[in-house]
PDB file of N, CA, C and O in Angstrom:
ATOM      1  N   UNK A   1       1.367  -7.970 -16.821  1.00  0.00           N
ATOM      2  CA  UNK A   1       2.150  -6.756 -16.656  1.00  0.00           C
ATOM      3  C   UNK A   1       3.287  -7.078 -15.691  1.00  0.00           C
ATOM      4  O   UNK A   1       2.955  -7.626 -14.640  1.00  0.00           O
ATOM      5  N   UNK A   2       4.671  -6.801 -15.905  1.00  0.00           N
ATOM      6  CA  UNK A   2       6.068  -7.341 -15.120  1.00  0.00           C
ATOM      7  C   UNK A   2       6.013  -5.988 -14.254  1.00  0.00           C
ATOM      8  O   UNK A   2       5.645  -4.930 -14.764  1.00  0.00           O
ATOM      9  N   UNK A   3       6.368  -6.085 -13.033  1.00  0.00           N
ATOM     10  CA  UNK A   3       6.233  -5.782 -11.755  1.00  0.00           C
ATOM     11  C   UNK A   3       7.121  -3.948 -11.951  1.00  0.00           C
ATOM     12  O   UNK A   3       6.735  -2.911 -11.410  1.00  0.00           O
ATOM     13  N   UNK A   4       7.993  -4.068 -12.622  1.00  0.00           N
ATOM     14  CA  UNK A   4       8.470  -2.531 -12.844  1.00  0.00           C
ATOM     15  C   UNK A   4       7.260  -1.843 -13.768  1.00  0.00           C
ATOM     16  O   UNK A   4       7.201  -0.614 -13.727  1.00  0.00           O
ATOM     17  N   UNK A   5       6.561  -2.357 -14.367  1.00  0.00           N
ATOM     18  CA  UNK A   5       5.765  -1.522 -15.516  1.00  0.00           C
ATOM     19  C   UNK A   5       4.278  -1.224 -14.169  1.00  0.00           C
ATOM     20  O   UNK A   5       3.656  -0.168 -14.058  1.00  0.00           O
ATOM     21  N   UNK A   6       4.127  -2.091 -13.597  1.00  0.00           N
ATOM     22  CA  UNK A   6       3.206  -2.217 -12.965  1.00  0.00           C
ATOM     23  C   UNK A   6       3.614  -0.883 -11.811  1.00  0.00           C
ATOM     24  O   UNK A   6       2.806   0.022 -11.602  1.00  0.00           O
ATOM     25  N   UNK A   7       5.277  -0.952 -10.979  1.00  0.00           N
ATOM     26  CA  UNK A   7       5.211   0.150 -10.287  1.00  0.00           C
ATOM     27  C   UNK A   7       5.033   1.758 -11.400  1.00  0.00           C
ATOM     28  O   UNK A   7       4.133   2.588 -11.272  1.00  0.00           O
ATOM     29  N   UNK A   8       5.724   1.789 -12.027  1.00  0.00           N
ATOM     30  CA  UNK A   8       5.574   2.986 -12.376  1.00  0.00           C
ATOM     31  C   UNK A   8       4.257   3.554 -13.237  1.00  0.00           C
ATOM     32  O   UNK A   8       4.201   4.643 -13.809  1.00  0.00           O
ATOM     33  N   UNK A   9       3.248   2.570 -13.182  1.00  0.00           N
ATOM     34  CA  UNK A   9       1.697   2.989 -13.793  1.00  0.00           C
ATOM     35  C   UNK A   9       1.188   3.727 -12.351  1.00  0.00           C
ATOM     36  O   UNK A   9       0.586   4.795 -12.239  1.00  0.00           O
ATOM     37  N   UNK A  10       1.572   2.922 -11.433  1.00  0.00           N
ATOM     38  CA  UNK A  10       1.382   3.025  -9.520  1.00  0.00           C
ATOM     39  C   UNK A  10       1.482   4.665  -9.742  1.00  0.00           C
ATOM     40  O   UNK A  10       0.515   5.371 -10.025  1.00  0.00           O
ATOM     41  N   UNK A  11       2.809   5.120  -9.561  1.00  0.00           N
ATOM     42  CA  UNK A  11       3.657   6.317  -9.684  1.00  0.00           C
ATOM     43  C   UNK A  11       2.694   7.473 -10.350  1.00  0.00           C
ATOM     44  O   UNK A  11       1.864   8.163  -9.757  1.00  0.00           O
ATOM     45  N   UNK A  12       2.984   7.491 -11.545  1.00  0.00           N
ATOM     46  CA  UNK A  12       1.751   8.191 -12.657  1.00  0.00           C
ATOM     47  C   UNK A  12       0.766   8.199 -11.835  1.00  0.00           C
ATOM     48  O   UNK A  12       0.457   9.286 -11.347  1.00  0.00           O
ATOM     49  N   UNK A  13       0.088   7.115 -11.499  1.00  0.00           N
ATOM     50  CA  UNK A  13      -1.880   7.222 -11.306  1.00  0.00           C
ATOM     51  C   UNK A  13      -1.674   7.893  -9.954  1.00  0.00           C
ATOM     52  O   UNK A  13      -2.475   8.772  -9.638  1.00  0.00           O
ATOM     53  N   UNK A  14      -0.812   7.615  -9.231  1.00  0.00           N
ATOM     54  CA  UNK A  14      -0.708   8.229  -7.578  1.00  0.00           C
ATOM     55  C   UNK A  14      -0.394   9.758  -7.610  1.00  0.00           C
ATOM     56  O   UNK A  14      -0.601  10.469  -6.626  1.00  0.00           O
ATOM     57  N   UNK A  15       0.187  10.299  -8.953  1.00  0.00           N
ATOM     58  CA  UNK A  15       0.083  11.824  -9.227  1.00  0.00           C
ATOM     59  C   UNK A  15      -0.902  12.699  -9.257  1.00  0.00           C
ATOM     60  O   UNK A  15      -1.044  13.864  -8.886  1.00  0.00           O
ATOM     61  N   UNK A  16      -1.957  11.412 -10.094  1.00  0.00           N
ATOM     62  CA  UNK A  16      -2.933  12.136 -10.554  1.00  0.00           C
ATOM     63  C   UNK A  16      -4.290  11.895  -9.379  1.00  0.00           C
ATOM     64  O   UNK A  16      -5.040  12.867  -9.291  1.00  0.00           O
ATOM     65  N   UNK A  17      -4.548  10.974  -8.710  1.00  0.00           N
ATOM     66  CA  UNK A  17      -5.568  10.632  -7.766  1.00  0.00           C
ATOM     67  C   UNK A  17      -5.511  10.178  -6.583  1.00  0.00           C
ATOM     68  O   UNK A  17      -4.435  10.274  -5.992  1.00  0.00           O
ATOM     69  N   UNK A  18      -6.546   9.617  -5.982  1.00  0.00           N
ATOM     70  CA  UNK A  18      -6.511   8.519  -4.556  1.00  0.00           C
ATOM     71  C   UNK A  18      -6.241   7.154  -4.853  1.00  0.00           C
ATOM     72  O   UNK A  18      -6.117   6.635  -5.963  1.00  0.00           O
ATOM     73  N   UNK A  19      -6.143   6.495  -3.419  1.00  0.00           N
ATOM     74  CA  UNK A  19      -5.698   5.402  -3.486  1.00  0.00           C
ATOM     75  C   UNK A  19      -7.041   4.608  -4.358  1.00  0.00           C
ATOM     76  O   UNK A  19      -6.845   3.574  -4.996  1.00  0.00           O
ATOM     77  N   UNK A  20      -8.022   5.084  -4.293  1.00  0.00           N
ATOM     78  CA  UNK A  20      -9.314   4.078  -4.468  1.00  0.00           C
ATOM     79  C   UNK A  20      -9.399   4.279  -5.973  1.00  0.00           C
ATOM     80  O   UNK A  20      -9.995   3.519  -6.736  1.00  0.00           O
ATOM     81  N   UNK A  21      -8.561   5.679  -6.414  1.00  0.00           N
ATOM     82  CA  UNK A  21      -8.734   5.888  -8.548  1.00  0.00           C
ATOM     83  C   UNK A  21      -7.762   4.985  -8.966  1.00  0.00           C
ATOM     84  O   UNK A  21      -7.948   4.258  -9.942  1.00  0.00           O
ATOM     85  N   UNK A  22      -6.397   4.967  -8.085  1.00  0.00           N
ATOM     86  CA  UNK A  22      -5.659   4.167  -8.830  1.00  0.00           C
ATOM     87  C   UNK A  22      -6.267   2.405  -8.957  1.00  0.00           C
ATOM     88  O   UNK A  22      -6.059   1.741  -9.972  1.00  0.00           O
ATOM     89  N   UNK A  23      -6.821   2.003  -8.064  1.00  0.00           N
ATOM     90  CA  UNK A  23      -7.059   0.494  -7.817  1.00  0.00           C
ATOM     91  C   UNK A  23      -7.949   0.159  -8.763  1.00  0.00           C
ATOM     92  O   UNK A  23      -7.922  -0.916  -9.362  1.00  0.00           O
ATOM     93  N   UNK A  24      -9.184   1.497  -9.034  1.00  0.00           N
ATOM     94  CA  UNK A  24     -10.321   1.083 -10.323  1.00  0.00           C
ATOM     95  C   UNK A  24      -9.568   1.033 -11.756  1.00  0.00           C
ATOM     96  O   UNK A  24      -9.740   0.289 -12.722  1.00  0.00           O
ATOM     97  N   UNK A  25      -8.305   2.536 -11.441  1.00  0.00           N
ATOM     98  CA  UNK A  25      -8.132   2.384 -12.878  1.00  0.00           C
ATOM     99  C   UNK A  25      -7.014   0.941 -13.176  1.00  0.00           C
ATOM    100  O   UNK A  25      -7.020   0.430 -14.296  1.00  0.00           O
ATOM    101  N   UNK A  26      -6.282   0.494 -12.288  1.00  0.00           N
ATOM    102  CA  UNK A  26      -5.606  -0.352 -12.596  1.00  0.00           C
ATOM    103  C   UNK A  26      -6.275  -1.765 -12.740  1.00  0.00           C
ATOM    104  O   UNK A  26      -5.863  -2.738 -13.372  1.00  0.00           O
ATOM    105  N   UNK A  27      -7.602  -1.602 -11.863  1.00  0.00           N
ATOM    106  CA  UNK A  27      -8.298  -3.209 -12.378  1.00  0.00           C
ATOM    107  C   UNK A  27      -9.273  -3.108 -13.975  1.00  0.00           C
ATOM    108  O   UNK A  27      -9.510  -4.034 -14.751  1.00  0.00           O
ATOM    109  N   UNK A  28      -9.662  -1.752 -14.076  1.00  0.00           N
ATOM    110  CA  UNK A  28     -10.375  -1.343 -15.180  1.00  0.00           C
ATOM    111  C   UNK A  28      -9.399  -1.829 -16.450  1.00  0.00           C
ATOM    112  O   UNK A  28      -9.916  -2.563 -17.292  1.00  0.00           O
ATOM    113  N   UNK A  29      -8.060  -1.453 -16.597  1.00  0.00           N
ATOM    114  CA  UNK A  29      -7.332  -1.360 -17.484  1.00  0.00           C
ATOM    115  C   UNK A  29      -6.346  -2.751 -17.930  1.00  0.00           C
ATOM    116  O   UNK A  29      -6.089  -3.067 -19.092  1.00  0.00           O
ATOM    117  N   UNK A  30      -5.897  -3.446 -16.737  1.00  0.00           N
ATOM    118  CA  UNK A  30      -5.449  -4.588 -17.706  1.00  0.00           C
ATOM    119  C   UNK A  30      -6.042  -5.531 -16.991  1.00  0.00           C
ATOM    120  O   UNK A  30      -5.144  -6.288 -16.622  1.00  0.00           O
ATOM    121  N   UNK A  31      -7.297  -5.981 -16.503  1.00  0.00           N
ATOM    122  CA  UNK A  31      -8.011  -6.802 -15.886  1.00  0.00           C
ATOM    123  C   UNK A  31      -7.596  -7.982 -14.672  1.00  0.00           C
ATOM    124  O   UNK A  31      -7.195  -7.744 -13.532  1.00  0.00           O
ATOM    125  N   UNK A  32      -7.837  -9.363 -15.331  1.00  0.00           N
ATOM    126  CA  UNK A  32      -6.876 -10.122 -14.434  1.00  0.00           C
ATOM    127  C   UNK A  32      -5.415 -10.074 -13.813  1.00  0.00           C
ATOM    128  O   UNK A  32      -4.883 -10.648 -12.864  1.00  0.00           O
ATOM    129  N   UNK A  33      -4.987  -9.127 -14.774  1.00  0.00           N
ATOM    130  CA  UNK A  33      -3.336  -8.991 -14.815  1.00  0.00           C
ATOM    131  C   UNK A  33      -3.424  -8.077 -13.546  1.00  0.00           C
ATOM    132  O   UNK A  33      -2.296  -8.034 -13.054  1.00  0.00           O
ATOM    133  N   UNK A  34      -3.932  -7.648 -13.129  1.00  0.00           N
ATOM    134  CA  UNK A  34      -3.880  -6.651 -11.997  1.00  0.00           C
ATOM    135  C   UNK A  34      -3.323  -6.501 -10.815  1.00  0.00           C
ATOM    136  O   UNK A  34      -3.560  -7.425 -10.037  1.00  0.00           O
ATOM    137  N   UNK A  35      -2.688  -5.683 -10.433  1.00  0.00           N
ATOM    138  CA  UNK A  35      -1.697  -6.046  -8.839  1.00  0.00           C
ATOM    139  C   UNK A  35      -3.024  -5.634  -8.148  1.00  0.00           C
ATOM    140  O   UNK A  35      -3.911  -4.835  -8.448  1.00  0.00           O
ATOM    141  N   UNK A  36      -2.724  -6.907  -6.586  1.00  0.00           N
ATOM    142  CA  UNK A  36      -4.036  -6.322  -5.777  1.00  0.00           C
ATOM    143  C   UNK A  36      -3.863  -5.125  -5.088  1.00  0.00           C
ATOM    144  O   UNK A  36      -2.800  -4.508  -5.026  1.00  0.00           O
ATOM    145  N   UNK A  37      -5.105  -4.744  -4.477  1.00  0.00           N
ATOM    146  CA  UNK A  37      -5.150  -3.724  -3.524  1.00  0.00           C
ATOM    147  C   UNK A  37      -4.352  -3.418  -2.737  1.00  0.00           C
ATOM    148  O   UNK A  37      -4.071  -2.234  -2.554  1.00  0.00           O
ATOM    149  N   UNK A  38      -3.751  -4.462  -2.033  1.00  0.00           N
ATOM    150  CA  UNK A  38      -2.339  -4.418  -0.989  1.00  0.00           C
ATOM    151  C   UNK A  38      -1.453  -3.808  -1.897  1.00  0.00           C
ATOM    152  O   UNK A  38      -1.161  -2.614  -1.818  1.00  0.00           O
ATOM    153  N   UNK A  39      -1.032  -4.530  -2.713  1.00  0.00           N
ATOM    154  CA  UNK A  39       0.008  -3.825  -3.492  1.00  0.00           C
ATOM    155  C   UNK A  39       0.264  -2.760  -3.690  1.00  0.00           C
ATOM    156  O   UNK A  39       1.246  -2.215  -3.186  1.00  0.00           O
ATOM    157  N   UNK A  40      -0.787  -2.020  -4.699  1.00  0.00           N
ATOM    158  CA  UNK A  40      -1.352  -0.655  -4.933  1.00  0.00           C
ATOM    159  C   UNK A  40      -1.179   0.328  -3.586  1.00  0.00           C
ATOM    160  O   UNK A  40      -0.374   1.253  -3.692  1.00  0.00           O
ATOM    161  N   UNK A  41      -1.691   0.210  -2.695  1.00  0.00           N
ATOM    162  CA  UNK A  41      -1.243   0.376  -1.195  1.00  0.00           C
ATOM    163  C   UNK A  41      -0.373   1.029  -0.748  1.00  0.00           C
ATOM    164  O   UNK A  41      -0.254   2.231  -0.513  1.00  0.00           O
ATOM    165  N   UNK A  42       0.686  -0.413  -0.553  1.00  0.00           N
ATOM    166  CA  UNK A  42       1.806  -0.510  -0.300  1.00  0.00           C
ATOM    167  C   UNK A  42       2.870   0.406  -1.490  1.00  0.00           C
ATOM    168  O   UNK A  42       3.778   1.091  -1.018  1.00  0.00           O
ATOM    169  N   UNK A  43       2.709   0.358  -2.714  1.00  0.00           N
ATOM    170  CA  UNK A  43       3.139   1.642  -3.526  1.00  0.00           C
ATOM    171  C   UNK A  43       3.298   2.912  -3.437  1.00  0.00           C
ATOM    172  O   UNK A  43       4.344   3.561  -3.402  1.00  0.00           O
ATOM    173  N   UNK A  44       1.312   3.530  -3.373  1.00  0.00           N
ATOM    174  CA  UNK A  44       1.525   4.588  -2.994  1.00  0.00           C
ATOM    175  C   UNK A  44       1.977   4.973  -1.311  1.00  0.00           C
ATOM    176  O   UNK A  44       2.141   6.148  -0.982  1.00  0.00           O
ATOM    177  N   UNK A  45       2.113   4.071  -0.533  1.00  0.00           N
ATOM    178  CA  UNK A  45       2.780   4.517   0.934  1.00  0.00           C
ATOM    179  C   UNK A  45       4.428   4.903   0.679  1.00  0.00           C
ATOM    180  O   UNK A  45       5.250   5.663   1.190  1.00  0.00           O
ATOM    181  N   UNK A  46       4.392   3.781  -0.567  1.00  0.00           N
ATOM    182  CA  UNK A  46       6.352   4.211  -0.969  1.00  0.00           C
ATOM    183  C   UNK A  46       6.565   5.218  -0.778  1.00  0.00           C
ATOM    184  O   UNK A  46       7.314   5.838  -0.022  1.00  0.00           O
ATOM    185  N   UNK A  47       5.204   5.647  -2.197  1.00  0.00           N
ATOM    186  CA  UNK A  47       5.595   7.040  -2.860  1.00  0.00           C
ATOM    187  C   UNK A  47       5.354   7.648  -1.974  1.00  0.00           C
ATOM    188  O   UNK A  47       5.729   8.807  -2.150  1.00  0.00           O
ATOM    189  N   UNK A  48       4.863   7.482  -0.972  1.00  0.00           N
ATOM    190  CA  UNK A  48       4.663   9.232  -0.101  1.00  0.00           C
ATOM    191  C   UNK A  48       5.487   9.654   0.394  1.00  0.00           C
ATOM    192  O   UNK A  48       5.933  10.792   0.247  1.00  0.00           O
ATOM    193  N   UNK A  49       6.050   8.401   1.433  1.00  0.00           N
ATOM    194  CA  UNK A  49       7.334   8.468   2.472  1.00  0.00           C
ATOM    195  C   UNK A  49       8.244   8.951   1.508  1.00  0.00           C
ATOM    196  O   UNK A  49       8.883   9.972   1.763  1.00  0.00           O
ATOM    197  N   UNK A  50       8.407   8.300   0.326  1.00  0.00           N
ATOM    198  CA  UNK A  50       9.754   8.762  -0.150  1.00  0.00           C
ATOM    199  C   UNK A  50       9.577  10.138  -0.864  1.00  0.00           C
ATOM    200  O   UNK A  50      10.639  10.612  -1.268  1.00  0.00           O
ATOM    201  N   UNK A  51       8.450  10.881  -1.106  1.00  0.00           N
ATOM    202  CA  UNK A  51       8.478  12.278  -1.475  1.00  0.00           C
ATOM    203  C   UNK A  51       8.913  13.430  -0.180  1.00  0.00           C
ATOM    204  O   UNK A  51       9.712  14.361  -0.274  1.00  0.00           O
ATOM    205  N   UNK A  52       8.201  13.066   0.879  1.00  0.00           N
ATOM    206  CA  UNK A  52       8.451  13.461   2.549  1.00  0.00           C
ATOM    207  C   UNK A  52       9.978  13.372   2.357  1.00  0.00           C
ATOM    208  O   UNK A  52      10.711  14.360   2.410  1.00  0.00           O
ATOM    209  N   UNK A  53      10.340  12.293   2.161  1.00  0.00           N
ATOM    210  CA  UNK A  53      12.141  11.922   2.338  1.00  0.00           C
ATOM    211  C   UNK A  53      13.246  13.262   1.731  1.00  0.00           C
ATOM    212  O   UNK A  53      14.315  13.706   2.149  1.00  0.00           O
ATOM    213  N   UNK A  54      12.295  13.623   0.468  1.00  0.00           N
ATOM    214  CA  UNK A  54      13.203  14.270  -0.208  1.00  0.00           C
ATOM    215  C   UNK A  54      12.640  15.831   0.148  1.00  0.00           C
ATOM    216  O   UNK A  54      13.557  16.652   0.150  1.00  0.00           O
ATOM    217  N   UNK A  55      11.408  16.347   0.427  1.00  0.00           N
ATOM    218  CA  UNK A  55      10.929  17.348   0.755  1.00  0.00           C
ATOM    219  C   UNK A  55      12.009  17.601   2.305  1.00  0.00           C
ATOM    220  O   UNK A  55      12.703  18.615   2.385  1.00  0.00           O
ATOM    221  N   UNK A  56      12.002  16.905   3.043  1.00  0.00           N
ATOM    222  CA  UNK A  56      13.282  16.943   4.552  1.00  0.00           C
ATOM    223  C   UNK A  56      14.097  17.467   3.955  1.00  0.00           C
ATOM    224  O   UNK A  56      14.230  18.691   3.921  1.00  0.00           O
ATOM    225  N   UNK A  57      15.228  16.174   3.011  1.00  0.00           N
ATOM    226  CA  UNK A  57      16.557  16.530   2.526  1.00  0.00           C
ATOM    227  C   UNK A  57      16.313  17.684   2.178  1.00  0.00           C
ATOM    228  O   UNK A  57      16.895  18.416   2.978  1.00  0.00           O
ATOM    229  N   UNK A  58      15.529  18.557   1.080  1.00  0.00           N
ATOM    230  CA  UNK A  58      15.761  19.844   0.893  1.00  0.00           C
ATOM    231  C   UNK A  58      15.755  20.998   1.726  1.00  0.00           C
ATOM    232  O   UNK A  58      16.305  22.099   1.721  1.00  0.00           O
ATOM    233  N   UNK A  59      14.556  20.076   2.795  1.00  0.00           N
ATOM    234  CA  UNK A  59      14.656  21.747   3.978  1.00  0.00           C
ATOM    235  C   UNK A  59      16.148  21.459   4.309  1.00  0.00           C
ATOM    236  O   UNK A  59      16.949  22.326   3.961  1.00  0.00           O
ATOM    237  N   UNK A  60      16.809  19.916   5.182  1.00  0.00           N
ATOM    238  CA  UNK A  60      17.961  20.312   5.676  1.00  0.00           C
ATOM    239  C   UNK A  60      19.002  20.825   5.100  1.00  0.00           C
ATOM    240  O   UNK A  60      19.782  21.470   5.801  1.00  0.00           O
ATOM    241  N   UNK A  61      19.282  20.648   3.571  1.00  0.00           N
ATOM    242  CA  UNK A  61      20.296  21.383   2.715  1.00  0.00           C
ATOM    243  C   UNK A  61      19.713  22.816   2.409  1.00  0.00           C
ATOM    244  O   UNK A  61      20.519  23.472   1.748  1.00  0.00           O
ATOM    245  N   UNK A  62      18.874  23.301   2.616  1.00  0.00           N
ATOM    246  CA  UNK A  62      18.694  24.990   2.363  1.00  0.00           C
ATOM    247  C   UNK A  62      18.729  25.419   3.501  1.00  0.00           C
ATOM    248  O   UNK A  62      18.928  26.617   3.703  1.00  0.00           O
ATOM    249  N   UNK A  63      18.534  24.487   4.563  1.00  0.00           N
ATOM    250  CA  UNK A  63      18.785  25.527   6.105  1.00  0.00           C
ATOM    251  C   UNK A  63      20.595  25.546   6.356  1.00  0.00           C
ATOM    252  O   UNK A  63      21.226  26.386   6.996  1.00  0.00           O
ATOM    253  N   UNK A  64      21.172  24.259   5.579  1.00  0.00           N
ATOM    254  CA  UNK A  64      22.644  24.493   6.020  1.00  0.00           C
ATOM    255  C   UNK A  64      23.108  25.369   4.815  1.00  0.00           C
ATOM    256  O   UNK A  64      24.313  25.125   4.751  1.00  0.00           O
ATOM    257  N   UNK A  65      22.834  26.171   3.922  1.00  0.00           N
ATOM    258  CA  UNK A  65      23.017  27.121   3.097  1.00  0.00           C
ATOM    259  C   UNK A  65      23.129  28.545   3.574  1.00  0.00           C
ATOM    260  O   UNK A  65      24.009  29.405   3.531  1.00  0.00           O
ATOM    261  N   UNK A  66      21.658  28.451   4.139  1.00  0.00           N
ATOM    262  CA  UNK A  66      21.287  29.738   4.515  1.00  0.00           C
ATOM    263  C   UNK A  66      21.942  29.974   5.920  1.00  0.00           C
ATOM    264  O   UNK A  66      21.665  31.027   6.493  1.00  0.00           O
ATOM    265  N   UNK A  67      22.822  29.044   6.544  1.00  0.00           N
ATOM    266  CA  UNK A  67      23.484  28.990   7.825  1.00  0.00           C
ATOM    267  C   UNK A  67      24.626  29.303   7.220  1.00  0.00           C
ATOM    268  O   UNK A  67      25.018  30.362   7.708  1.00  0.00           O
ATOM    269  N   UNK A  68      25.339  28.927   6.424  1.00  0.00           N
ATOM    270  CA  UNK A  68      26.876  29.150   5.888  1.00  0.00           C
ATOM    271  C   UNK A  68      26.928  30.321   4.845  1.00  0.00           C
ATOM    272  O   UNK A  68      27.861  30.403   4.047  1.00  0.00           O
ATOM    273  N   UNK A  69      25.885  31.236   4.875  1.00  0.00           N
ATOM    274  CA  UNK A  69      25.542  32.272   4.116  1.00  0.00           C
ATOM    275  C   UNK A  69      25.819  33.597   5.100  1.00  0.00           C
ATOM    276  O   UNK A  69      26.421  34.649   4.884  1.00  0.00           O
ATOM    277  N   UNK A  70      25.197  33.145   6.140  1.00  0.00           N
ATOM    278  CA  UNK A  70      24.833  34.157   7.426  1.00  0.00           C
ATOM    279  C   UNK A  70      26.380  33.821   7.897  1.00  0.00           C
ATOM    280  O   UNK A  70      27.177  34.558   7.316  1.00  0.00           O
ATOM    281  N   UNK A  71      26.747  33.268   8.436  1.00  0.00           N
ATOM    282  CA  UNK A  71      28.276  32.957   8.662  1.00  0.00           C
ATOM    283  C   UNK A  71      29.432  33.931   7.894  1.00  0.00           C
ATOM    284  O   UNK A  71      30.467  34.405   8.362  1.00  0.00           O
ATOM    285  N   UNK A  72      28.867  34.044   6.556  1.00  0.00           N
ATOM    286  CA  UNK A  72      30.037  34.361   5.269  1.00  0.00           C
ATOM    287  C   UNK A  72      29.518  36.014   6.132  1.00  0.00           C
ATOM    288  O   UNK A  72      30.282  36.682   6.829  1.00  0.00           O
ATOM    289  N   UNK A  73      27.914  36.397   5.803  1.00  0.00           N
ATOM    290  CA  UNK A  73      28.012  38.086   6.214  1.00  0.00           C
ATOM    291  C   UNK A  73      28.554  38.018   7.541  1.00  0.00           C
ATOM    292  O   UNK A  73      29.688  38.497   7.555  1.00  0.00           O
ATOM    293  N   UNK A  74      28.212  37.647   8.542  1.00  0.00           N
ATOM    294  CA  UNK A  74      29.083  38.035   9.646  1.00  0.00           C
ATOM    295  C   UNK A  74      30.950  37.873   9.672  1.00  0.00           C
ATOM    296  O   UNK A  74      31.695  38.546  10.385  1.00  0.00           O
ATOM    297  N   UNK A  75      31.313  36.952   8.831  1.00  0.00           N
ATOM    298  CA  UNK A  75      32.361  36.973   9.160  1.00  0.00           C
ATOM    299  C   UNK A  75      32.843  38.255   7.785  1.00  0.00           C
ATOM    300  O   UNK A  75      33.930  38.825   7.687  1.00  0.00           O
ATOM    301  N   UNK A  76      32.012  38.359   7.163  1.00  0.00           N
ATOM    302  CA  UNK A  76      32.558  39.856   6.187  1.00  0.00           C
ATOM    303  C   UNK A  76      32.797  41.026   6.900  1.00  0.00           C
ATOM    304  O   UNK A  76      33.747  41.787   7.085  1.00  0.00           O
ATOM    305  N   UNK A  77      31.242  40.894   7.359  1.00  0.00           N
ATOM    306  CA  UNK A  77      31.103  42.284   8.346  1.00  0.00           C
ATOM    307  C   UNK A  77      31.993  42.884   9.572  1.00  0.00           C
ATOM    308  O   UNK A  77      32.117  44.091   9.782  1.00  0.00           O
ATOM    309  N   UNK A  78      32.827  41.444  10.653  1.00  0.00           N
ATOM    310  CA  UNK A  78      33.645  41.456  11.344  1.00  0.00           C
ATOM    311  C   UNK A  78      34.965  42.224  10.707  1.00  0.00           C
ATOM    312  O   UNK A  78      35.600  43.081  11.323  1.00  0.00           O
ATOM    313  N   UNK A  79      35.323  41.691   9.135  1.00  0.00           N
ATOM    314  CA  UNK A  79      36.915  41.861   8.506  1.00  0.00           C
ATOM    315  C   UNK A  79      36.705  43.433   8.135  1.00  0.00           C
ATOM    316  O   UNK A  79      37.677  44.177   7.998  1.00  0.00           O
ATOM    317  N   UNK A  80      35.078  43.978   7.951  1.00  0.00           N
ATOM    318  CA  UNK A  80      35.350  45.327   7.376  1.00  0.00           C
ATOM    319  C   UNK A  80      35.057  46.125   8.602  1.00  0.00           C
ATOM    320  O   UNK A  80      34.711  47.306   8.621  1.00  0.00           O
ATOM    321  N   UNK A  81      35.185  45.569   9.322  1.00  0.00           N
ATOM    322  CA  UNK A  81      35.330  46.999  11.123  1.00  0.00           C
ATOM    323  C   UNK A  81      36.437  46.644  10.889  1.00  0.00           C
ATOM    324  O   UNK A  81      36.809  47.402   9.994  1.00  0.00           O
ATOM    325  N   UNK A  82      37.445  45.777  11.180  1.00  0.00           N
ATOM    326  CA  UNK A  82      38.725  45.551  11.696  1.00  0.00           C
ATOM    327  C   UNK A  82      39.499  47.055  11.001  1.00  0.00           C
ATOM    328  O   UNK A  82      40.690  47.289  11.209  1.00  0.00           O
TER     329      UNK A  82
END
């Protein structure tokens, strides 16, 4: 199995289980060919950090939304006293 087919089986199985389902099902399924345990590992740690990564980016782009939102009513609210 070439090393991209191998991450994204990683990906899939890390959706669906633990670190210890993906390692059975990946030694269960193409046997010797198998990335080791480290590997497997080291994958799903990718995947986590980099889901965290993007779960951040979204809080910080909806908090600078909801900041330039509140901005727009106050500065509305200021132009309709004037």
């Amino acid at each position: 199995m070439d090393k991209v087919s191998e991450r994204a089986v990683i990906q899939y199985l890390h959706k669906k289980g633990t670190l210890k389902d993906i390692n059975t099902d990946m030694v269960d399924t193409p046997g010797n060919d198998a990335p080791s345990y480290a590997t497997v590992k080291r994958w799903v740690a990718h995947f986590k950090v980099t889901i965290l990564a993007l779960v951040d980016l979204h809080s910080k782009i909806q908090n600078k939304i909801n900041s330039s939102i509140s901005q727009v009513f106050v500065i509305n609210r200021i132009l309709l006293c004037i």
